[in-house]
C-alpha positions in Angstrom: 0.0 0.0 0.0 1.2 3.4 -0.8 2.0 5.2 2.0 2.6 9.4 2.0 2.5 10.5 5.6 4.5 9.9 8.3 3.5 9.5 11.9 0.0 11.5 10.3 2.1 14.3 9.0 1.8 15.9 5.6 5.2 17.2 5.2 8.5 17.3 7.0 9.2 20.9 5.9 6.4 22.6 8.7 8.4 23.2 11.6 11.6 24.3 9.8 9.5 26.7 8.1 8.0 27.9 11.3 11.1 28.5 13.0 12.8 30.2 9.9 9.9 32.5 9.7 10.3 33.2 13.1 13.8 34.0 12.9 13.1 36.7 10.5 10.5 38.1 12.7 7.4 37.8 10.2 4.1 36.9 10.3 2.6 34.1 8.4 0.8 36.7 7.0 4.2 38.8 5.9 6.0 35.4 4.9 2.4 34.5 2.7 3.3 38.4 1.1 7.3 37.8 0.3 5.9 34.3 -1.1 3.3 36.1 -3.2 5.3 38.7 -4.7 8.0 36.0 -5.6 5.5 34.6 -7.9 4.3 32.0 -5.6 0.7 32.1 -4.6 0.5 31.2 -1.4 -2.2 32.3 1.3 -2.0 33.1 5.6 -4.1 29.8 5.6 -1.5 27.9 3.4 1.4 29.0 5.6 -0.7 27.8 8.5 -1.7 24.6 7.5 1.8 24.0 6.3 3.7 24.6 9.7 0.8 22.6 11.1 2.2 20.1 9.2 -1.5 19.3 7.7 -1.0 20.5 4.4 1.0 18.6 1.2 4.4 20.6 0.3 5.3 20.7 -3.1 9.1 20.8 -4.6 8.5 23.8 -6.2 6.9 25.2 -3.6 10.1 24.0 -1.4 12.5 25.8 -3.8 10.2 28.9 -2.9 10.8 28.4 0.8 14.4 28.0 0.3 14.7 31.0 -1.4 12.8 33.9 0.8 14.9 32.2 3.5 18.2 32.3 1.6 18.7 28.7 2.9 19.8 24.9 1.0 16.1 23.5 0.2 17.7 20.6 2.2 17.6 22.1 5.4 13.9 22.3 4.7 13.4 18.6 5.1 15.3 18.2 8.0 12.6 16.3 10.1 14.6 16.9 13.1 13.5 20.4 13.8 11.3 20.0 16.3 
């Protein structure tokens, strides 16, 4: 059986997303703006359900991630975060 979620999570990415945004002192709502005028259109809600670890992350969304936090994509999916 194909299995996509671990331990009930959608992504791995959440909390190292969290804490980045946190580090750089923004909102979800601020971090949802950078994202949008990137190109990527992403919502308050989206960044929400994301560090909730509830919603799907895609790679290009990822690449996204990694680059309004100026960071390797791969420390994105470092599931040791938390």
């Amino acid at each position: 059986m194909y299995k996509n979620k671990i331990d009930n999570m959608n992504n791995l990415s959440g909390i190292a997303i969290r804490n980045l945004r946190i580090e750089k002192g923004w909102s979800q709502r601020e971090l949802a703006d950078a994202l949008q005028l990137l190109g990527l259109d992403l919502d308050k809600n989206a960044i929400q359900r994301i560090e909730a670890r509830k919603r799907f992350v895609t790679d290009i969304e990822l690449t996204y991630f990694a680059k309004i936090f100026e960071v390797d994509y791969s420390v994105l999916l470092d599931s040791q975060t938390e």
